[in-house]
Every structure is written in structure tokens, then in C-alpha cells.
mmCIF file as Biopython writes it, N, C-alpha, C and O atoms, coordinates in Angstrom:
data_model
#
loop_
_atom_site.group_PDB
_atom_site.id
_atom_site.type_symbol
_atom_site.label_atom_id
_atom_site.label_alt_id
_atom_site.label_comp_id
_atom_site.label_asym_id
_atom_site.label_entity_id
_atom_site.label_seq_id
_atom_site.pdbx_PDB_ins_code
_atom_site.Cartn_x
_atom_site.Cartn_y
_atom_site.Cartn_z
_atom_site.occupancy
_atom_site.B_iso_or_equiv
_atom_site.auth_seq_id
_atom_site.auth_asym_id
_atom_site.pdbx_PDB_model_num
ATOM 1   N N  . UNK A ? 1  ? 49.998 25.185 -59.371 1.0 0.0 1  A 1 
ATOM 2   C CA . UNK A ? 1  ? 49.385 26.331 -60.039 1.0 0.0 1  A 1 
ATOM 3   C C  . UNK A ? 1  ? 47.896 26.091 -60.236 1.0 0.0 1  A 1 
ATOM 4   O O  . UNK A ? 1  ? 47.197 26.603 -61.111 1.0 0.0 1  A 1 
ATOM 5   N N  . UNK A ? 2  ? 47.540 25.291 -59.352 1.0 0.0 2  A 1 
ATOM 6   C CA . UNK A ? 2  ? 45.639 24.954 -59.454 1.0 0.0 2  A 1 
ATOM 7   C C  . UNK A ? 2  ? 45.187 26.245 -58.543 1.0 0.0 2  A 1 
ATOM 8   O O  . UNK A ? 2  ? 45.950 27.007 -57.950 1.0 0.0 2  A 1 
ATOM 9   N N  . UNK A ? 3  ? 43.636 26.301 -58.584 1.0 0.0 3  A 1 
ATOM 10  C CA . UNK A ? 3  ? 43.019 27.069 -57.574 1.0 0.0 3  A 1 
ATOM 11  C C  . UNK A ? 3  ? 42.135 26.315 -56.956 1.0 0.0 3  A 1 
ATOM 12  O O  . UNK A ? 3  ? 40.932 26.355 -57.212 1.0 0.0 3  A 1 
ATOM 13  N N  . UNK A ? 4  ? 42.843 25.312 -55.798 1.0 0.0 4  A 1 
ATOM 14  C CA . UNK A ? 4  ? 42.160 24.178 -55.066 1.0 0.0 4  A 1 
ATOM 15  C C  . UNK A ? 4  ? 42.542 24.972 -53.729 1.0 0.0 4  A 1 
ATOM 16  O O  . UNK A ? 4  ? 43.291 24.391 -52.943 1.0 0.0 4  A 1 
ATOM 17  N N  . UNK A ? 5  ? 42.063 26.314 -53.398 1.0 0.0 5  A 1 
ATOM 18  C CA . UNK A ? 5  ? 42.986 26.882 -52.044 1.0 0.0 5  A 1 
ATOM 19  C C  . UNK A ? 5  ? 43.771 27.277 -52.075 1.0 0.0 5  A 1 
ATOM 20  O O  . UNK A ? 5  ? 44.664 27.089 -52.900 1.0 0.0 5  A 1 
ATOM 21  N N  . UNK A ? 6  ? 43.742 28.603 -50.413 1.0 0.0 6  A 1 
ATOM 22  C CA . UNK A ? 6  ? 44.615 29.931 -50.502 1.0 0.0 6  A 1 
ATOM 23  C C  . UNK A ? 6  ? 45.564 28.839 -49.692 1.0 0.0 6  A 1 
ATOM 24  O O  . UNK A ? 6  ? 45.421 28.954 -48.475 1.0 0.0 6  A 1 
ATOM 25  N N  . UNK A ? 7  ? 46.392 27.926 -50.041 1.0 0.0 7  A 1 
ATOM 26  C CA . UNK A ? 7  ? 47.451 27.473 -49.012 1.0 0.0 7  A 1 
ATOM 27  C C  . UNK A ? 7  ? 48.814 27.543 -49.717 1.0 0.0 7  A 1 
ATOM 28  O O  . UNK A ? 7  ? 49.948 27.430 -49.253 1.0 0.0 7  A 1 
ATOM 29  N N  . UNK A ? 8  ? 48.312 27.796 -51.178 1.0 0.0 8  A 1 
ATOM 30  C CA . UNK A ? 8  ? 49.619 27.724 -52.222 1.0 0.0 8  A 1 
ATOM 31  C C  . UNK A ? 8  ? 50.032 28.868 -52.191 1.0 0.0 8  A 1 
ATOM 32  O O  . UNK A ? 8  ? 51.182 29.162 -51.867 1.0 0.0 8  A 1 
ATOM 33  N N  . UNK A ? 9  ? 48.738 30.054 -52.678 1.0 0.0 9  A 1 
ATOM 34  C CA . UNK A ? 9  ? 49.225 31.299 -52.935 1.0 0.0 9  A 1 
ATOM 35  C C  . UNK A ? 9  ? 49.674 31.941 -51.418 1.0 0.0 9  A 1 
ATOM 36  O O  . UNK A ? 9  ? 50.629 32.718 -51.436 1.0 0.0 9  A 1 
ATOM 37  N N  . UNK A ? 10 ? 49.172 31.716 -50.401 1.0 0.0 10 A 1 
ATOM 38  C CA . UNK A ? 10 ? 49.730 32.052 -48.775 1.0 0.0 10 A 1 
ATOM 39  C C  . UNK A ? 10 ? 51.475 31.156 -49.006 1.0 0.0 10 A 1 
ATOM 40  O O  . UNK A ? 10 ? 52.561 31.486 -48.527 1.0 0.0 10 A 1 
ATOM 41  N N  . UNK A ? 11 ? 51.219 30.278 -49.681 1.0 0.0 11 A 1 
ATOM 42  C CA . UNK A ? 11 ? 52.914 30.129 -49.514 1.0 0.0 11 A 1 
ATOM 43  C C  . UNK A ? 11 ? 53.987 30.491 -49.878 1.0 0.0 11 A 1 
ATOM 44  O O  . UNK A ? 11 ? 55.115 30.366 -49.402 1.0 0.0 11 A 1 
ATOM 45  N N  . UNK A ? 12 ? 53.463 31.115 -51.059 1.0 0.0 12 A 1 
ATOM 46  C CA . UNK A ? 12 ? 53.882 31.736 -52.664 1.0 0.0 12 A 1 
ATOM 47  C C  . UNK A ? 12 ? 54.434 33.089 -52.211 1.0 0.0 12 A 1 
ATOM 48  O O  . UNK A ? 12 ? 55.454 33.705 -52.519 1.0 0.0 12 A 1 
ATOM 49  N N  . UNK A ? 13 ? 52.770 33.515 -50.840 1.0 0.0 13 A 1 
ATOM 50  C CA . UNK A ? 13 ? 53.485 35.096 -50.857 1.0 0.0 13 A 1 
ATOM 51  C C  . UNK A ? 13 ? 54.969 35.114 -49.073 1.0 0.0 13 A 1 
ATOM 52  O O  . UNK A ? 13 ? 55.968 35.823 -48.948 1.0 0.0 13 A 1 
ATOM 53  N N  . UNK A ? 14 ? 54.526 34.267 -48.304 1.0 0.0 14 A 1 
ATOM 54  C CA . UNK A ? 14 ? 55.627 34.256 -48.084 1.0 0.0 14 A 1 
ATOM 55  C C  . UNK A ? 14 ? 56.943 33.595 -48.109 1.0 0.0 14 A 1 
ATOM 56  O O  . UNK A ? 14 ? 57.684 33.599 -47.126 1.0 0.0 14 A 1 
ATOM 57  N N  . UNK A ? 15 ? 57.238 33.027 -49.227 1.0 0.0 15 A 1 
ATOM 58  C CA . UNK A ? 15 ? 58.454 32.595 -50.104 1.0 0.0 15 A 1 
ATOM 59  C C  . UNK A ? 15 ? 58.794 34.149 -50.500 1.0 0.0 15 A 1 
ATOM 60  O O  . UNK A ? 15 ? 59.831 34.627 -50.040 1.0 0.0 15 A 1 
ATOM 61  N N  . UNK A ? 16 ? 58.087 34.826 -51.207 1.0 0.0 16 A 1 
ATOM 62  C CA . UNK A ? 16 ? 58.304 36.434 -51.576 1.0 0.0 16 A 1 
ATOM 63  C C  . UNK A ? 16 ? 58.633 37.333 -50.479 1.0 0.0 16 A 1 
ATOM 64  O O  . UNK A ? 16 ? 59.595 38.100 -50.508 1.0 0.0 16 A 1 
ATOM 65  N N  . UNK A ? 17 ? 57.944 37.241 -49.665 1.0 0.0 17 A 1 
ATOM 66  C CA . UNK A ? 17 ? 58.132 38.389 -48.639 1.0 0.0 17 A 1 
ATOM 67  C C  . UNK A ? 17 ? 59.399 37.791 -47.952 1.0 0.0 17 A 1 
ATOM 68  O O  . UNK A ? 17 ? 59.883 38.638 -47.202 1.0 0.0 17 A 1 
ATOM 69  N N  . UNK A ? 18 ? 60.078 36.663 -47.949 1.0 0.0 18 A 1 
ATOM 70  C CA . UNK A ? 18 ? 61.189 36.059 -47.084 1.0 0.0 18 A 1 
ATOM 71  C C  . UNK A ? 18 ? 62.748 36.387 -48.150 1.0 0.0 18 A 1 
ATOM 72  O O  . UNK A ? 18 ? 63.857 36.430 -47.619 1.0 0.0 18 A 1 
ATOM 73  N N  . UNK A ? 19 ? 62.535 36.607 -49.784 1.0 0.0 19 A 1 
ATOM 74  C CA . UNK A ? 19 ? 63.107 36.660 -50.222 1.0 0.0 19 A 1 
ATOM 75  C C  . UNK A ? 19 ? 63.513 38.235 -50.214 1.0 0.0 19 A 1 
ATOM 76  O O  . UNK A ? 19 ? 64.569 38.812 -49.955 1.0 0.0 19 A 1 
ATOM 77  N N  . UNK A ? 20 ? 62.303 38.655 -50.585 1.0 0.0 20 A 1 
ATOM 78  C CA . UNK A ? 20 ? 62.938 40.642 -50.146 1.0 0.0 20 A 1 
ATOM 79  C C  . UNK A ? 20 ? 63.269 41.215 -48.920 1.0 0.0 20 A 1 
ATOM 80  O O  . UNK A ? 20 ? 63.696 42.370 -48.894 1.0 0.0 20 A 1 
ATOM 81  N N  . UNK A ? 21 ? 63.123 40.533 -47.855 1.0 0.0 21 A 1 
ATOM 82  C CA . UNK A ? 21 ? 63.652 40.563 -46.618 1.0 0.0 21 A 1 
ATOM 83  C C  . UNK A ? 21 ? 65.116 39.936 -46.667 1.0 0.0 21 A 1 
ATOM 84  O O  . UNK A ? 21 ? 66.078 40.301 -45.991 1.0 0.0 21 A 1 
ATOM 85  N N  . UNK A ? 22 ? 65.081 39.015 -47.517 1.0 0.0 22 A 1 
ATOM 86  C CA . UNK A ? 22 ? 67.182 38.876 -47.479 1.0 0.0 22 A 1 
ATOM 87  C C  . UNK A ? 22 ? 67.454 39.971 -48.464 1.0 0.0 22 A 1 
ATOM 88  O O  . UNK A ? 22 ? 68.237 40.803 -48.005 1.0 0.0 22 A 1 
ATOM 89  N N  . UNK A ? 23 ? 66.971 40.262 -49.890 1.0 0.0 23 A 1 
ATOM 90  C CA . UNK A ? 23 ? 67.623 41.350 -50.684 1.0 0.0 23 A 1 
ATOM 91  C C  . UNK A ? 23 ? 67.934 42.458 -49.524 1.0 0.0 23 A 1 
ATOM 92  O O  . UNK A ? 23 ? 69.117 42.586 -49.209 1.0 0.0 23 A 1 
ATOM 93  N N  . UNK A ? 24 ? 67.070 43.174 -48.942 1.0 0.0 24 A 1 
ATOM 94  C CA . UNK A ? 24 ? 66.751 44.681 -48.202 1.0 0.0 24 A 1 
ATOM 95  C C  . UNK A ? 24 ? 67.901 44.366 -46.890 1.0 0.0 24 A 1 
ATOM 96  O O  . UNK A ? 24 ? 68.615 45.287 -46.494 1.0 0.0 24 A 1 
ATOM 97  N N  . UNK A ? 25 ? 67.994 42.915 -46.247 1.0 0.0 25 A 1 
ATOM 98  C CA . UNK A ? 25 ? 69.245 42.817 -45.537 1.0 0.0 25 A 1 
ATOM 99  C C  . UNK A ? 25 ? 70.577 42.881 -45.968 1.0 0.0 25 A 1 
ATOM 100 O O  . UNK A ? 25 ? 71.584 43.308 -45.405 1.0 0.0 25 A 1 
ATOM 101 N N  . UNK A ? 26 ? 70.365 42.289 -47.267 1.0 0.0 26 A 1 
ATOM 102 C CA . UNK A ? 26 ? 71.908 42.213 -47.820 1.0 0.0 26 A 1 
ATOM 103 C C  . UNK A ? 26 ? 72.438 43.823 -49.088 1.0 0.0 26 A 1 
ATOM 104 O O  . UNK A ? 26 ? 73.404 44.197 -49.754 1.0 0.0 26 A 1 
ATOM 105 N N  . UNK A ? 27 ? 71.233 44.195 -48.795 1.0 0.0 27 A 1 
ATOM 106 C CA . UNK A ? 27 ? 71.713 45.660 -49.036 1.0 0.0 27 A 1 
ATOM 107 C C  . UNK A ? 27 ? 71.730 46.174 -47.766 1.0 0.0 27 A 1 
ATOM 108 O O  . UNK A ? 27 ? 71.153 46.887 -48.587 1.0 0.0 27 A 1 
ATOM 109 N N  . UNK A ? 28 ? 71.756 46.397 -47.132 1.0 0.0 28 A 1 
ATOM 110 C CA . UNK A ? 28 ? 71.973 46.996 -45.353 1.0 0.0 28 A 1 
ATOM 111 C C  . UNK A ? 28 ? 73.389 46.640 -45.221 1.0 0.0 28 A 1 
ATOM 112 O O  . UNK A ? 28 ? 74.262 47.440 -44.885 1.0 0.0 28 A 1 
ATOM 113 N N  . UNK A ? 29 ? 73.581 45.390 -45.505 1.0 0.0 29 A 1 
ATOM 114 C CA . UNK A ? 29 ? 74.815 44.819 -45.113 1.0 0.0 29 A 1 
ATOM 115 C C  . UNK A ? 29 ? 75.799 45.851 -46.372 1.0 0.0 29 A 1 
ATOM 116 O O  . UNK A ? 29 ? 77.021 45.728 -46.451 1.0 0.0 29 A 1 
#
């Protein structure tokens, strides 16, 4: 949670975007 670089928050957002991509699949399903 430092601001030593976008490598955390770039990871942060796709941990997020990978997680609503299983919700939005497993509602499909």
C-alpha cells in the first residue's frame, strides 16, 4: 500500500478486472 509505482496498483486493477470476469461468467453460467 506504498506509492513507490504504478506496478501495485496495475496489479490491484487486474486482480479486479479478473475477478468480475469470473462473477459475469458464473452468472452466464
Amino acid at each position: 500500500m506504498g506509492g513507490s509505482g504504478g506496478y501495485g496498483a496495475g496489479f490491484a486493477l487486474i486482480v479486479v478486472l479478473f475477478i468480475l470476469l469470473v462473477i459475469v461468467g458464473a452468472a452466464w453460467l
